[in-house]
C-alpha positions, 0 to 999 in steps of 0.5 A: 507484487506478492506483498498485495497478494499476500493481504489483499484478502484479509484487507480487502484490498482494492488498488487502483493505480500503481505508477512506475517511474524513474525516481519511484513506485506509487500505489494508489488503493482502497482498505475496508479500514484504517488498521487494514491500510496498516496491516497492509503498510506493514505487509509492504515493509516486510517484503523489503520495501520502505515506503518514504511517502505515505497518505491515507483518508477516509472516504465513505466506508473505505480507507484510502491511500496513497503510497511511494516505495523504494526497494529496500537493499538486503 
């Protein structure tokens, strides 16, 4: 998806799952910050995707989420 590959970088992204299924996708990863995971939320969004669920902690020195996406009709 060009939406990580887009930040993945500046992030410093880590994913380490992405789940598809009938009813949705879910990203699983890690951001070097809260205000990256952002970023990176707002990077989604920007490609066309709406993220209905979203979670977010830290862990140690990382940002860990979890994120649903539903495409966005244009």
């Amino acid at each position: 998806m060009s939406a990580f590959n887009k930040c993945a970088a500046q992030t410093n992204l880590n994913l380490e799952k992405i789940t598809i299924n009938e009813k949705d996708i879910v990203v699983t990863g890690d951001t070097s910050s809260r205000a990256n995971t952002i970023k990176l939320f707002d990077v989604v969004k920007n490609e066309g995707f709406r993220i209905p669920n979203d979670r977010s902690d830290t862990n140690g020195n990382r940002d860990v989420f979890s994120m649903s996406l539903a495409i966005e009709p244009k």
